[in-house]
GUZAFI-441196 format. One record per residue: x, y negated, z of N, C-alpha, C, O in turn; residue in one letter. Coordinates in steps of 0.1 Angstrom, whole numbers, plus 2048, in hexadecimal, padded with zeros to 3 digits. Layout:
N
XYZXYZXYZXYZA;...
This chain:
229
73CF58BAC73EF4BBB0744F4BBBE73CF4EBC8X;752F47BC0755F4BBCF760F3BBD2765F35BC9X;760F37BDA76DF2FBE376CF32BEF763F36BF6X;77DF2EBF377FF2DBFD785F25C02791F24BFDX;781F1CC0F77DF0DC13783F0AC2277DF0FC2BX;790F01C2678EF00C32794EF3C3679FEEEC32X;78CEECC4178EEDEC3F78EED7C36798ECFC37X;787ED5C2B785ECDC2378FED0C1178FEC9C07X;796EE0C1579FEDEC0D79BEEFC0B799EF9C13X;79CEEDBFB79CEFFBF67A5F05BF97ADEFFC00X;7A8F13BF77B4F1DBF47B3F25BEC7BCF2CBE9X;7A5F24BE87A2F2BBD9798F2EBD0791F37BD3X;795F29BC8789F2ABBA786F30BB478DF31BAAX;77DF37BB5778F44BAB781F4EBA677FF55B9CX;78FF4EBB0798F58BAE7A6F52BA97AFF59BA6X;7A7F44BA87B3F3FBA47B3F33BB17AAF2BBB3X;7C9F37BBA7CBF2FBC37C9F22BC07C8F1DBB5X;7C7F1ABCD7C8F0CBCF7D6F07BD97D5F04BE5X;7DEF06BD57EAEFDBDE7E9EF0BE57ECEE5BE1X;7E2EF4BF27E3EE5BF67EFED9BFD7F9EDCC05X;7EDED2BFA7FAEC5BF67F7EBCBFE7FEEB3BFDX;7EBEB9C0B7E9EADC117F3E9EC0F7FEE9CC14X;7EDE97C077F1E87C0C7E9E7FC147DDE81C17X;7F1E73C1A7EBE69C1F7E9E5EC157F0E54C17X;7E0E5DC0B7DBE56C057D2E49C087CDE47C14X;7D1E45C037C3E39C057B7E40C037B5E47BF9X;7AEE40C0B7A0E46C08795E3CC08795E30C0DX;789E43C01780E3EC00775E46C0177AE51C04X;76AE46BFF75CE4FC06754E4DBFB755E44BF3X;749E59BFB741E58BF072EE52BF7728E54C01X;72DE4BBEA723E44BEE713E4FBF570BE4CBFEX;714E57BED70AE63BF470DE6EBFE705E77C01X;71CE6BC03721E72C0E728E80C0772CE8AC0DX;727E7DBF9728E8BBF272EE8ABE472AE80BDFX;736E91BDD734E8DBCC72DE8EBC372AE99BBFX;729E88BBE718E8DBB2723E89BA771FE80B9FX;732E8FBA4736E91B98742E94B97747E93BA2X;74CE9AB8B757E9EB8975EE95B7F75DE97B73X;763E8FB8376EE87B79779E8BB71783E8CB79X;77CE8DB67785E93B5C796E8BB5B797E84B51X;79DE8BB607ADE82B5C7B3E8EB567B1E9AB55X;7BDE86B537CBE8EB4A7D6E86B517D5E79B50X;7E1E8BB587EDE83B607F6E7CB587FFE75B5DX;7F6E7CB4B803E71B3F80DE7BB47818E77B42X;810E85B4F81EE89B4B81FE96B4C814E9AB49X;828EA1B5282AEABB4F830EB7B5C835EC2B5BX;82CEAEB6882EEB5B7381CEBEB77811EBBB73X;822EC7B7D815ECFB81810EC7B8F805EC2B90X;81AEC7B9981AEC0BA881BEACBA4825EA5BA1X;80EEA9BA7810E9DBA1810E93BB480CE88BB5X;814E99BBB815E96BCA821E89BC981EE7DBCBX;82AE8BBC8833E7EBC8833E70BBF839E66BC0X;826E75BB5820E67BAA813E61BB480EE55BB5X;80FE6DBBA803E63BC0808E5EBCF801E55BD2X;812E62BD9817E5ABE3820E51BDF826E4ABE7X;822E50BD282BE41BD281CE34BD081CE28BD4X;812E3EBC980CE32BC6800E2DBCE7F8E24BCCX;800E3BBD97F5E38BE67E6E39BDF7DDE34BE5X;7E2E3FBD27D6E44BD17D5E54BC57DEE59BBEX;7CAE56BC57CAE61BB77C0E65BBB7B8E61BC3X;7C1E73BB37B5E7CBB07B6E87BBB7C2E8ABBEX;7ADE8FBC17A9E99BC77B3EA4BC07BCEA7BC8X;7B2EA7BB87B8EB8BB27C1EB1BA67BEEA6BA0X;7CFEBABA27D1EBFB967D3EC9B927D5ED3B9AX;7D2ECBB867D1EDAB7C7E1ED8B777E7ECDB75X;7E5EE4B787F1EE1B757EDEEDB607E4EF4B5CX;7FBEE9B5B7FAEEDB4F7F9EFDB4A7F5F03B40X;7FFF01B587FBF13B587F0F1AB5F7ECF26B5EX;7EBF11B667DFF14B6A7E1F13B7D7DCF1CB83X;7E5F0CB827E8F0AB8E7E4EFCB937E7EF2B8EX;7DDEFFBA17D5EF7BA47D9EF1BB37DAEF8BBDX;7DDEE0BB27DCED6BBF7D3ED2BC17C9ED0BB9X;7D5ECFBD37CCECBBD97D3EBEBE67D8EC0BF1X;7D1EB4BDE7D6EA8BE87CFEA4BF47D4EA6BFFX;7BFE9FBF37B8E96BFA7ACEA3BFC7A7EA9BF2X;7A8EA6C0E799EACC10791EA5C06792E9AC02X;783EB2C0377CEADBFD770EA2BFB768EA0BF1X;770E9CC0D767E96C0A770E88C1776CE83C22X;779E86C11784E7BC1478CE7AC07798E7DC07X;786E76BFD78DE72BEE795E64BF1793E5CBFAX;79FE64BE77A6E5EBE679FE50BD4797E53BCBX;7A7E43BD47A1E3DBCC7A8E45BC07B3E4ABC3X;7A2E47BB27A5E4CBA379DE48B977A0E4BB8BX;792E3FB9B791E38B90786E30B9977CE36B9EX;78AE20B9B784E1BBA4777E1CBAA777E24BB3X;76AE16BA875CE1ABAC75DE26BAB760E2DBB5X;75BE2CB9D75DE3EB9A761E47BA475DE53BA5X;769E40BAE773E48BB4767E4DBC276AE56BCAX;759E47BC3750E47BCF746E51BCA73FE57BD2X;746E53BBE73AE5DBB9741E6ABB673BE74BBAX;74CE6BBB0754E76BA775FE79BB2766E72BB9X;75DE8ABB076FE8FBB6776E8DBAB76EE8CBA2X;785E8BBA578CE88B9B795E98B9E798E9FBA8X;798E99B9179FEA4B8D7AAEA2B847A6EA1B79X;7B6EA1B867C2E9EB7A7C7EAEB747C5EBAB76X;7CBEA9B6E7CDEB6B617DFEB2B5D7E1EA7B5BX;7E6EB8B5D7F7EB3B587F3EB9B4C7EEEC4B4AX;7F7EAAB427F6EA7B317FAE98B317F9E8DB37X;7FEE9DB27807E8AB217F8E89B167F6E7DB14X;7F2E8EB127E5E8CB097E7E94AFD7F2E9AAF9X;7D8E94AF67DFE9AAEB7EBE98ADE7F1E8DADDX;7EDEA3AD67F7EA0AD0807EA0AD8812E9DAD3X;805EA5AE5814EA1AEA81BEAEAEC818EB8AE6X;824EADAF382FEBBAFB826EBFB0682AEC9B0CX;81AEBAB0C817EBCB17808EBDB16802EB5B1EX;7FEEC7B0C7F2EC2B0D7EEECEB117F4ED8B12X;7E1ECBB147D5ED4B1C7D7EE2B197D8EE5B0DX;7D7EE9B207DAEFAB1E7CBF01B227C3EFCB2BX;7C8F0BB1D7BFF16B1F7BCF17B2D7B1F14B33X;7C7F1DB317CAF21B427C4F14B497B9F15B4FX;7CAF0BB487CAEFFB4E7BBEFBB527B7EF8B5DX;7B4EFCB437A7EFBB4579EF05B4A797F02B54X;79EF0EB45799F19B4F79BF18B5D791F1AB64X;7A8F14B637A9F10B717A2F05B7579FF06B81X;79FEFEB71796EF4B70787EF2B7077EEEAB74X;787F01B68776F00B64775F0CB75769F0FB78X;77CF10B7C778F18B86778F0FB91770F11B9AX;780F04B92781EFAB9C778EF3B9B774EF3BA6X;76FEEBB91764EE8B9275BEF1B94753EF0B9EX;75BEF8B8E74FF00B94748F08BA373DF0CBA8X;758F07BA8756F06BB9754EFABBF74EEF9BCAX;757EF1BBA753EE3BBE745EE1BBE73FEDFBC8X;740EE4BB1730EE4BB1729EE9BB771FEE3BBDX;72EEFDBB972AF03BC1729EF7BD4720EF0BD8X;734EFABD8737EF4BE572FEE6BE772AEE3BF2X;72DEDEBDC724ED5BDE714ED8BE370EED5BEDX;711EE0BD7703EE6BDB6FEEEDBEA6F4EEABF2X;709EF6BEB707EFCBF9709EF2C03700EF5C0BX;70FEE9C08711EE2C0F706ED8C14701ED7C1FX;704ECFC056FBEC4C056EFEC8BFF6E5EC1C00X;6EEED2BF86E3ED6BF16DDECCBE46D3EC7BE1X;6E9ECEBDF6E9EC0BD36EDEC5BCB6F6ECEBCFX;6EBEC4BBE6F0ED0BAF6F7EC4BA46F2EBDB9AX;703EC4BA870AEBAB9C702EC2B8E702ECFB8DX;6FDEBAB856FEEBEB78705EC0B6C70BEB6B66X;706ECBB6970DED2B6070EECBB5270DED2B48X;711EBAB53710EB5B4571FEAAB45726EA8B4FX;71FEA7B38727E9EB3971FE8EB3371AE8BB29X;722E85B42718E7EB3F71DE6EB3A71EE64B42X;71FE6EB2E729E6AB20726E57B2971AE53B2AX;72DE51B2C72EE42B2E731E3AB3B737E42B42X;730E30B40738E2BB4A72CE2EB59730E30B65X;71FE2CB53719E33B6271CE3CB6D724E45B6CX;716E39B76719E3FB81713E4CB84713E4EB90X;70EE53B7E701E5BB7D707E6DB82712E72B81X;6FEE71B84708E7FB8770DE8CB7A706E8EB70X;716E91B7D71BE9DB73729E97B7272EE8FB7BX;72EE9CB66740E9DB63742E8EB5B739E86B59X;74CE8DB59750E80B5475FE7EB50766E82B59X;766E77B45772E79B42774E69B4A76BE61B4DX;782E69B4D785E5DB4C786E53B43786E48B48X;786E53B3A77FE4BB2B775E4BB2D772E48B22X;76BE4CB3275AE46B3275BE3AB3A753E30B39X;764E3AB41764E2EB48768E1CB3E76FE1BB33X;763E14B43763E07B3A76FE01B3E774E07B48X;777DF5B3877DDECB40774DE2B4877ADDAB50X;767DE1B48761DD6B53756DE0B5A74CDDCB5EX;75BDECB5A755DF8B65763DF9B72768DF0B78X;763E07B7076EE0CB7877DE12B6E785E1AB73X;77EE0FB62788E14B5978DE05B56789E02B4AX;794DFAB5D79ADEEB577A3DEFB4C7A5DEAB41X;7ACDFCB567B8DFFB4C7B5E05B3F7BEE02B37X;7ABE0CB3B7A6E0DB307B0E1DB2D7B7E21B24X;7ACE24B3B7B3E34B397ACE35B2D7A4E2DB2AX;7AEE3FB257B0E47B1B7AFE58B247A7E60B1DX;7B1E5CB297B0E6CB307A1E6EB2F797E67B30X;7A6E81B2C795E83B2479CE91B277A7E94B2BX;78BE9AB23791EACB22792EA6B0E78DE9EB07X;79EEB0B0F79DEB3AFF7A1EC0AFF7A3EC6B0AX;7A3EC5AF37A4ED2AEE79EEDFAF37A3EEAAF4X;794EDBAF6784EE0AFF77BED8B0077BED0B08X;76FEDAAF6764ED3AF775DED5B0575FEDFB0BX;754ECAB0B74FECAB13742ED4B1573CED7B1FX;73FED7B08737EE2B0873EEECB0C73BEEEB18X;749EF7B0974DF01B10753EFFB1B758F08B21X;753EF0B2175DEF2B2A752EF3B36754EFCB3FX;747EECB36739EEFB3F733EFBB3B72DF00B44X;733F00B3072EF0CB30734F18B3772FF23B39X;73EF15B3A748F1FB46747F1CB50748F25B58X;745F0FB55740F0EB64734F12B67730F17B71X;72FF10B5D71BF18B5E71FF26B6071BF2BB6BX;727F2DB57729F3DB5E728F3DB6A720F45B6FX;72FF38B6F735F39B7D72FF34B8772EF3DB90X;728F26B8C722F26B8E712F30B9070BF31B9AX;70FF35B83701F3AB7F703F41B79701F3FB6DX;708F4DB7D70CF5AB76700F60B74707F69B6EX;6F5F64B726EEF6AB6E6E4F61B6A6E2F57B71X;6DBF64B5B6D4F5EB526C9F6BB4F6CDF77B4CX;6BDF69B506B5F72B4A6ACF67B406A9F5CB43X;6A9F6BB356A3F6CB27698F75B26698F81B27X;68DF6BB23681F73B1F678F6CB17676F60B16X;674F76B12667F6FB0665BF7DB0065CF89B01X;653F77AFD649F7EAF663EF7EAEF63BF73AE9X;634F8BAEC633F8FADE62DF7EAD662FF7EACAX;628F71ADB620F67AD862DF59AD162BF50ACAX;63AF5FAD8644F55AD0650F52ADF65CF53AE1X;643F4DAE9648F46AF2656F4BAFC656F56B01X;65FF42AFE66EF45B0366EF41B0F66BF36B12X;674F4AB1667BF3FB23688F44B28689F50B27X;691F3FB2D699F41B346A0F37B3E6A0F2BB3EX;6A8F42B496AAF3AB556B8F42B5D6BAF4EB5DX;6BFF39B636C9F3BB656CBF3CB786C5F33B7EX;6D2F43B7F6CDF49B886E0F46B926EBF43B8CX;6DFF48BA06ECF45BA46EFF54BAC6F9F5BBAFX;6DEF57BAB6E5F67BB46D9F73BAA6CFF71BA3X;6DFF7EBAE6DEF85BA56D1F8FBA86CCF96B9FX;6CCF8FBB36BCF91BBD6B1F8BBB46A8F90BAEX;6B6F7FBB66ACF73BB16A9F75BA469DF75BA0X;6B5F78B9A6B4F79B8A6ABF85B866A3F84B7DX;6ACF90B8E6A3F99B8B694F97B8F68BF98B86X;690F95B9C686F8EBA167CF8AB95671F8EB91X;687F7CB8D67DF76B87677F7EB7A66CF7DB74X;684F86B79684F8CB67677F9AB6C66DF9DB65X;67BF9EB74674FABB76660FA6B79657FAEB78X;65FF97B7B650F92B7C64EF8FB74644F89B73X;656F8FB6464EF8AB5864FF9BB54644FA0B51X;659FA3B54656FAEB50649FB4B4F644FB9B45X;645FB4B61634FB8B6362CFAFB5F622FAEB65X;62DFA6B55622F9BB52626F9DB40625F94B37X;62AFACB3C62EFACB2D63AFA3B2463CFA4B18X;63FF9AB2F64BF95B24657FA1B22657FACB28X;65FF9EB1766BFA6B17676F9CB1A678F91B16X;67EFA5B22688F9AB30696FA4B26696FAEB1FX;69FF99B2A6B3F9EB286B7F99B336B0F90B37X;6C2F9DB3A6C7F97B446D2F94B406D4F9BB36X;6DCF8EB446E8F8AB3F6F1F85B4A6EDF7CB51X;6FEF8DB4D707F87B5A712F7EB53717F84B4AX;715F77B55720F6FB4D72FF6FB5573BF6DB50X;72DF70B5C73DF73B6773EF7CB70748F7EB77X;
């Protein structure tokens, strides 16, 4: 789990560049001084650099993903810009180039993987910062609540008037957080014993993971450890 951070703007995510693009956008501030979420878009078109759609129209999203796996960075991250109105104070926004599914331009492998590494420094950098742990869920409806979120959760008498349609597809939301949890929380130890009982727990550094596995060991559980990235 690595980034690297300066003035408010990455240069690189768990090993894939960030290009930063500064605009002078319209901004807005998050209500807890911080993001307690990640917002899901798809751009309707097919540029990677979506920098000349968002200064004509003076707002957007934090990042895009471009379709090979390359990653912008318009607005510092804690001077956002408006991308889906209220939403826009709790959620950093992330655009993705895709016209949606079914088209000449949809969601790629790469793309998402670049994505699942960009959030997960996000989360990371959140935590260490503010000491606040975005949750690793997708939290399906127009609330404000913390974790990931498509732009379709939003209502038209929420923050979605226009009635976007932009969503992850062709990656369920289960693997696509189950890869930020790698990363994030690369090591998992598993244990249970002879009586039935299970537990497991997921760890950010790799000291700690053993620590805990190695005190049920001496207490007779049988421990697995598991590194995921």
């Amino acid at each position: 789990m690595s980034y690297k951070l300066k003035r408010g703007y990455f240069s690189e995510v768990n090993g894939t560049a960030v290009t930063r693009q500064p605009l002078p956008l319209s901004t807005t501030s998050f209500v807890e001084g911080y993001p307690t979420g990640i917002l899901f878009h798809y751009t309707v078109g097919c540029n990677d650099d979506i920098s000349p759609t968002l200064r004509s129209k003076n707002f957007g999203a934090t990042f895009n993903v471009g379709r090979k796996g390359g990653i912008f960075q318009y607005r510092p991250l804690l001077k956002p810009s408006w991308h889906a109105y209220d939403a826009s104070r709790y959620y950093i926004g992330i655009e993705h180039t895709s016209l949606g599914p079914g088209s000449t331009c949809e969601l790629t492998d790469p793309q998402l993987e670049a994505s699942v590494r960009l959030s997960a420094a996000i989360v990371e950098w959140v935590w260490r910062k503010f000491d606040f742990t975005i949750p690793l869920v997708h939290t399906q409806g127009p609330a404000l609540v913390p974790g990931f979120k498509d732009h379709a959760d939003g209502t038209k008498d929420t923050w979605n008037p226009n009635v976007h349609v932009d969503r992850l597809f062709n990656w369920t939301w289960s693997r696509y957080l189950g890869r930020v949890q790698s990363l994030v929380y690369p090591y998992t130890v598993y244990a249970n014993r002879k009586d039935g009982e299970q537990r497991s727990r997921d760890f950010r550094d790799r000291a700690e993971a053993l620590e805990w596995g190695l005190r049920l060991l001496d207490n007779g559980w049988r421990v697995t450890f598991r590194k995921w990235a």
